[in-house]
N, CA, C and O atoms as a GROMACS GRO file, in nm:
protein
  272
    1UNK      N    1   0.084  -0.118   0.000
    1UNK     CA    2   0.000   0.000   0.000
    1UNK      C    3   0.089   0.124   0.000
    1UNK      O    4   0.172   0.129   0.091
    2UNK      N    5   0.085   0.211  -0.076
    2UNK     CA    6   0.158   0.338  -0.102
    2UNK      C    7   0.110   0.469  -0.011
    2UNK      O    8   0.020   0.429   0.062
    3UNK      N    9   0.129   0.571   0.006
    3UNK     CA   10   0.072   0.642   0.080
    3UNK      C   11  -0.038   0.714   0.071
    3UNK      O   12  -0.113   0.741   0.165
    4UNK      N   13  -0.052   0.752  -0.067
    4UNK     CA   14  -0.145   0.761  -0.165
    4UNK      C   15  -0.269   0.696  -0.145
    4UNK      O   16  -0.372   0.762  -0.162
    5UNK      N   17  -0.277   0.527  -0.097
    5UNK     CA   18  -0.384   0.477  -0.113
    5UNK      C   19  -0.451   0.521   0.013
    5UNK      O   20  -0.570   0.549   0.020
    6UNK      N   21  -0.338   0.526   0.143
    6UNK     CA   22  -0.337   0.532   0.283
    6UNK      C   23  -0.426   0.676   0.268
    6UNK      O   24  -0.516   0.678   0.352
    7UNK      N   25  -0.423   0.782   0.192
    7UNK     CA   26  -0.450   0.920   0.220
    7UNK      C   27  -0.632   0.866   0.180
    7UNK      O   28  -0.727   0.882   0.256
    8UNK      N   29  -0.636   0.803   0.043
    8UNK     CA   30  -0.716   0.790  -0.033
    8UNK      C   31  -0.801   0.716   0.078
    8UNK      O   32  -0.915   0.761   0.085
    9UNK      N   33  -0.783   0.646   0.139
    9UNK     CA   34  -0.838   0.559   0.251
    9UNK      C   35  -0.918   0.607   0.403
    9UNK      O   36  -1.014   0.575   0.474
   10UNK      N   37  -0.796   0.713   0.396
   10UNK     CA   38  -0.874   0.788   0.518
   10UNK      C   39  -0.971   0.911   0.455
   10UNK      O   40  -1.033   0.958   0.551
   11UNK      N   41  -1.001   0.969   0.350
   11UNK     CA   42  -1.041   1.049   0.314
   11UNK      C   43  -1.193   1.016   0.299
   11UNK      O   44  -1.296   1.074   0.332
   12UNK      N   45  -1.159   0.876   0.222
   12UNK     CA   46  -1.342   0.794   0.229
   12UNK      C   47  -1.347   0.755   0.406
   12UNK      O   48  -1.453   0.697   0.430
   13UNK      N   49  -1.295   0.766   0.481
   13UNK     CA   50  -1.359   0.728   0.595
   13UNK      C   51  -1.447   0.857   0.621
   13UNK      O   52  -1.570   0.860   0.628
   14UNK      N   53  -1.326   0.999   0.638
   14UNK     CA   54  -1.412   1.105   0.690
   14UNK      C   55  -1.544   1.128   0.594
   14UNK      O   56  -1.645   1.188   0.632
   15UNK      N   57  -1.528   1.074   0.472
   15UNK     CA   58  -1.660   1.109   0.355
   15UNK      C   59  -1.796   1.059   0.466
   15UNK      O   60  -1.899   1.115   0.503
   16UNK      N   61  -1.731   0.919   0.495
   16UNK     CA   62  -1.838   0.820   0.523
   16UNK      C   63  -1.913   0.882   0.658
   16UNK      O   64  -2.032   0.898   0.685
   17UNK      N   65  -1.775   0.915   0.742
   17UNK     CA   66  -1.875   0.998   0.878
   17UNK      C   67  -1.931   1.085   0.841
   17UNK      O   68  -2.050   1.094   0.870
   18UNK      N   69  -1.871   1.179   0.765
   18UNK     CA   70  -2.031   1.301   0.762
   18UNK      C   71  -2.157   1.244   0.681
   18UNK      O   72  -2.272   1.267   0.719
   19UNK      N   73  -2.137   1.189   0.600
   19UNK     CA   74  -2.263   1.077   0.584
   19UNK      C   75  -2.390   1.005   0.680
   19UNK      O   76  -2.513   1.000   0.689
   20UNK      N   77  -2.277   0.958   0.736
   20UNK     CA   78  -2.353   0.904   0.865
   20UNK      C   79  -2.418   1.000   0.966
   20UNK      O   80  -2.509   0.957   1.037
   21UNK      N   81  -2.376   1.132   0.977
   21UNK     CA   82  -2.402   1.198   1.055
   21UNK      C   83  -2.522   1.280   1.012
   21UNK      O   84  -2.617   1.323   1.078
   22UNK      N   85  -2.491   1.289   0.881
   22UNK     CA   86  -2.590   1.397   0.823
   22UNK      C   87  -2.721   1.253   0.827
   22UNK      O   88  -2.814   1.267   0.906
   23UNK      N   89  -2.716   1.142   0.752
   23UNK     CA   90  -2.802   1.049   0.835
   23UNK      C   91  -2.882   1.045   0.966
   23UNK      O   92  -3.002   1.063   0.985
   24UNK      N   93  -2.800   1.023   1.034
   24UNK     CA   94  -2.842   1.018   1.189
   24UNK      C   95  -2.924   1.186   1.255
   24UNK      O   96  -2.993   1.201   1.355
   25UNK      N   97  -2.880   1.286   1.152
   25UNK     CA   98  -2.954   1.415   1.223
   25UNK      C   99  -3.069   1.376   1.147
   25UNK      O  100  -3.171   1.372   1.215
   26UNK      N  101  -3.083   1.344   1.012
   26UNK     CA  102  -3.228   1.412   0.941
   26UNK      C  103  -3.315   1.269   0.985
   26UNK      O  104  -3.430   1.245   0.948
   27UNK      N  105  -3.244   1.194   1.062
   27UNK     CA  106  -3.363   1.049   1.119
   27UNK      C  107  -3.405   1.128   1.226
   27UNK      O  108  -3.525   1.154   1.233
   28UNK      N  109  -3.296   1.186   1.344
   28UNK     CA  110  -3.355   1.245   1.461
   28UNK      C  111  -3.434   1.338   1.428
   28UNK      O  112  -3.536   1.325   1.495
   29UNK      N  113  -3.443   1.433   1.353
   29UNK     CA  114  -3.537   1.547   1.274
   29UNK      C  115  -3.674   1.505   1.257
   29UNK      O  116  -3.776   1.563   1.294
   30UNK      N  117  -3.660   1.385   1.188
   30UNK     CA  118  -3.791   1.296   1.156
   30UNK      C  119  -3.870   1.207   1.223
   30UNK      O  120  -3.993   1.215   1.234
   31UNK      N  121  -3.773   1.092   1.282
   31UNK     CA  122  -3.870   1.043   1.374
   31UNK      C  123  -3.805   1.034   1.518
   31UNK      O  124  -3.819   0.935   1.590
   32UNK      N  125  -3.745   1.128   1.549
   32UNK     CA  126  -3.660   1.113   1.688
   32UNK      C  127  -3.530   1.020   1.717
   32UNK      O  128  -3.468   0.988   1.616
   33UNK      N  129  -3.485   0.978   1.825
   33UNK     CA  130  -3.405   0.870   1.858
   33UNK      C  131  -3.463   0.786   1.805
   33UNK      O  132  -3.572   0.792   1.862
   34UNK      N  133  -3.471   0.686   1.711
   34UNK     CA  134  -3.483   0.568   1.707
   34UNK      C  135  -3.343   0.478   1.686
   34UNK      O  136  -3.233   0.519   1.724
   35UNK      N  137  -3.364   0.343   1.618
   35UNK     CA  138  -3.278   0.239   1.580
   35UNK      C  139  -3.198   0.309   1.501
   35UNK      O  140  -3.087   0.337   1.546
   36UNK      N  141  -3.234   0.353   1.361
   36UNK     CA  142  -3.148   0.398   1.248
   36UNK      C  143  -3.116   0.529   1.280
   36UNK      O  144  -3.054   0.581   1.187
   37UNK      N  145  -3.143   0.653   1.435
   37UNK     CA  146  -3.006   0.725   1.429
   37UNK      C  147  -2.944   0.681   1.525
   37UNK      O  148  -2.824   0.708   1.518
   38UNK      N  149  -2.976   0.621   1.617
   38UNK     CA  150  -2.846   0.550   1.676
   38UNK      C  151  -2.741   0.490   1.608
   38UNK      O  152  -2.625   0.529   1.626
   39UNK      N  153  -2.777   0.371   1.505
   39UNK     CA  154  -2.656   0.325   1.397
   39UNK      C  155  -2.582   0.387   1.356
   39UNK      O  156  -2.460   0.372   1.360
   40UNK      N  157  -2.641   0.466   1.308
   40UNK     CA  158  -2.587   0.587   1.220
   40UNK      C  159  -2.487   0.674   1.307
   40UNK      O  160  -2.371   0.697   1.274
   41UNK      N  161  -2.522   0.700   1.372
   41UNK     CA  162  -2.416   0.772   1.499
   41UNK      C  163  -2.291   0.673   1.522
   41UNK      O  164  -2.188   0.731   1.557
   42UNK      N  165  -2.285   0.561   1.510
   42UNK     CA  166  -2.190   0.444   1.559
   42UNK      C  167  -2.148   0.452   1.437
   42UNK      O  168  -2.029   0.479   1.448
   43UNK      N  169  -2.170   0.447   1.346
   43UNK     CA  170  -2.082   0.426   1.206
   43UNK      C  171  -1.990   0.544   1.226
   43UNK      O  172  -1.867   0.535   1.236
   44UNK      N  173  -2.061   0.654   1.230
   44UNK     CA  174  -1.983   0.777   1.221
   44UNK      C  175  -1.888   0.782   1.307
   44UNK      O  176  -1.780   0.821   1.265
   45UNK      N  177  -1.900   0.743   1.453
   45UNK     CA  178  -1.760   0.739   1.556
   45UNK      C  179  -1.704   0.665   1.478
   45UNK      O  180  -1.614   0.712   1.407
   46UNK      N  181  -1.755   0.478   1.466
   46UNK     CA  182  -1.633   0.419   1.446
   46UNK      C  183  -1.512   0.475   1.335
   46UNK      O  184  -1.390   0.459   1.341
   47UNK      N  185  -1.629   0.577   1.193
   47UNK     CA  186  -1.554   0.607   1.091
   47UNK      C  187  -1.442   0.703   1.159
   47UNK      O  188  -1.324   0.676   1.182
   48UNK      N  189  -1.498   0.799   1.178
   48UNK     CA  190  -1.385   0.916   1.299
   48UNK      C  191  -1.250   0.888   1.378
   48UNK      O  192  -1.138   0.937   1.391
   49UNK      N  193  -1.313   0.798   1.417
   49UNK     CA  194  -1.220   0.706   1.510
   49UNK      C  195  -1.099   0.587   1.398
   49UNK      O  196  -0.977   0.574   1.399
   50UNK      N  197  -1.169   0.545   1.345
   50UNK     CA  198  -1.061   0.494   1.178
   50UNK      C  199  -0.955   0.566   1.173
   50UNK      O  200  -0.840   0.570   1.216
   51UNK      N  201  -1.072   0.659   1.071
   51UNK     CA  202  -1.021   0.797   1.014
   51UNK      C  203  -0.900   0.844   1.083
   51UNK      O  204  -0.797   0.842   1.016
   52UNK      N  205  -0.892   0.890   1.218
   52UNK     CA  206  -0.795   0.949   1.328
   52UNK      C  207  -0.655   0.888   1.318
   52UNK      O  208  -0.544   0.938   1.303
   53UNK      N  209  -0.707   0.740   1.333
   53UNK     CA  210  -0.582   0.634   1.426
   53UNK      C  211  -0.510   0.621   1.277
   53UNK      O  212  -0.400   0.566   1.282
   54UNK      N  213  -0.556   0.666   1.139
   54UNK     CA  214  -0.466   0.595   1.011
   54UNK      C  215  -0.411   0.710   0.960
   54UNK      O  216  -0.321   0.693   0.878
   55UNK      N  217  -0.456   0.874   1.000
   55UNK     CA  218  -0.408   0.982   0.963
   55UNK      C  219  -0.302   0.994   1.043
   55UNK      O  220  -0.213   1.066   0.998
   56UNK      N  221  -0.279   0.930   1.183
   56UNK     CA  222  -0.176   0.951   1.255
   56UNK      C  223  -0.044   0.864   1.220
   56UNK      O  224   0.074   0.890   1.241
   57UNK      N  225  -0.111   0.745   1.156
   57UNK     CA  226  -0.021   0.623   1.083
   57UNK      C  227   0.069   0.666   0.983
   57UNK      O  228   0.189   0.639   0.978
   58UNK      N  229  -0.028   0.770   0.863
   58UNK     CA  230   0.029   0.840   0.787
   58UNK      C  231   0.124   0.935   0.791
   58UNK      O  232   0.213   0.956   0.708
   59UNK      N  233   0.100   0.991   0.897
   59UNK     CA  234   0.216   1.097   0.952
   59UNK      C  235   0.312   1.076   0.988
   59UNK      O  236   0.408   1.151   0.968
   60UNK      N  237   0.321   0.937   1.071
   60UNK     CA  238   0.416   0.884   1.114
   60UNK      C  239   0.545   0.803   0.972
   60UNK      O  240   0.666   0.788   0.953
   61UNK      N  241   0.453   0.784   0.925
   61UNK     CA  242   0.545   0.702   0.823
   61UNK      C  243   0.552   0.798   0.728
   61UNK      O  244   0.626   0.746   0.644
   62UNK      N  245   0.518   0.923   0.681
   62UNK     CA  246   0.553   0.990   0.592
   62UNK      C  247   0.678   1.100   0.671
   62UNK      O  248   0.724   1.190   0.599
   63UNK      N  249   0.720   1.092   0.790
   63UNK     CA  250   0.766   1.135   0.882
   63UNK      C  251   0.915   1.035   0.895
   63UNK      O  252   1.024   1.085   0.922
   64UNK      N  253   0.895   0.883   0.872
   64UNK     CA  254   0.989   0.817   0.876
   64UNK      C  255   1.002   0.838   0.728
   64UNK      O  256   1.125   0.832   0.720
   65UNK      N  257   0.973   0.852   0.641
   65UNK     CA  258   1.036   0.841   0.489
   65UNK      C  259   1.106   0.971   0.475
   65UNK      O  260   1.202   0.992   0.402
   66UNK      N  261   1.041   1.064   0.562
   66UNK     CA  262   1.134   1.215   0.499
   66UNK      C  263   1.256   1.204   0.574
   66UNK      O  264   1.336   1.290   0.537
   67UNK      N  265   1.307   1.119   0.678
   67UNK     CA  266   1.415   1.113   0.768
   67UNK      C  267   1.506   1.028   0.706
   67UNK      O  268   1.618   1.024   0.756
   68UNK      N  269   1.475   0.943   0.586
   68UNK     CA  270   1.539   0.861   0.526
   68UNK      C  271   1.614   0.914   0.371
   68UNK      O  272   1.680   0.835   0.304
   0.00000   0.00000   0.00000
């Protein structure tokens, strides 16, 4: 995997959380807390939370390649 894909990778994660989020508001808008904005809220952390831990991955190793 190149770094490229790594960027490309985290970029669809953050896509995917605001997705989810914008999801999860217009369910709460509509029919309140239910099932599908709770999910929807969990996708979006877990995506966030992805997202975070592989942008830091990236840094790190684009951090070890510029030292090399």
């Amino acid at each position: 995997m190149t770094l490229k894909n790594l960027l490309i990778q985290i970029i669809i994660r953050f896509v995917f959380a605001v997705l989810f989020i914008w999801l999860a508001v217009d369910a709460v808008n509509t029919a309140g807390w239910g099932f599908m904005a709770i999910v929807s809220v969990l996708f979006a952390t877990s995506d966030v939370v992805k997202g975070v831990r592989m942008f830091n991955a990236y840094l790190k190793i684009k951090d070890s390649m510029d030292k090399n």
